[in-house]
N, C-alpha and C positions, 0 to 999 in steps of 0.2 A: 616867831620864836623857834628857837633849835636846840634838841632836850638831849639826850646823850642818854642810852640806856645798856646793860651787860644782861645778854640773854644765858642761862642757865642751859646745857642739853642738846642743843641746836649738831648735828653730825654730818648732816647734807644737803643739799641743792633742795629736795622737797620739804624742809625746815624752815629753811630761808623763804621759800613761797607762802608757808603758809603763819610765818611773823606777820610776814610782809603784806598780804591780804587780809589775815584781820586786823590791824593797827591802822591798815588803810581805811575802812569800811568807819574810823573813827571820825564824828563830822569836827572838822576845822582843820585835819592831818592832810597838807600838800603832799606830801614827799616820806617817803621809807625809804632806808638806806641800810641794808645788812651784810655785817662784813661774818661771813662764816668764821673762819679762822681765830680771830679773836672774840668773838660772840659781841659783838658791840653793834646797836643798833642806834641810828640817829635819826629823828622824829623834828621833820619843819612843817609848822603850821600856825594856826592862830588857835586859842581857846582850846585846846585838847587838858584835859588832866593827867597825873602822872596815873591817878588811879585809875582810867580808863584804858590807857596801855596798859597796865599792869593783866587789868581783866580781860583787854586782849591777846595778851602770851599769853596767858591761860589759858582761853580758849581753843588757841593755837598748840596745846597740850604742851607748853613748857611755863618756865616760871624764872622771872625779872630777877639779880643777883640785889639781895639785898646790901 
């Protein structure tokens, strides 16, 4: 599956690393995909939840655009 998410906050290069490494560390998520610029991250995997990314930009100190 391939989920489509708008990250809130995001301004730089060490932003995007650290979406990027915790959304990763989600078990079933292949693939992270973060476009800085427009804050739009795309998430391929199997079995991930929305609320599990969600609790990973969190973690990541930013927060999902509702």
């Amino acid at each position: 599956m391939i989920k489509n998410y708008v990250v809130n906050g995001m301004t730089c290069q060490h932003c995007v690393m650290s979406v990027t490494e915790e959304i990763s560390e989600i078990p079933g998520v292949q693939d992270v995909n973060v476009d800085l610029e427009s804050g739009r991250v795309t998430v391929t995997g199997e079995d991930f939840s929305d609320s599990s990314v969600s609790a990973a930009v969190t973690e990541a100190g930013f927060a999902l655009q509702q």
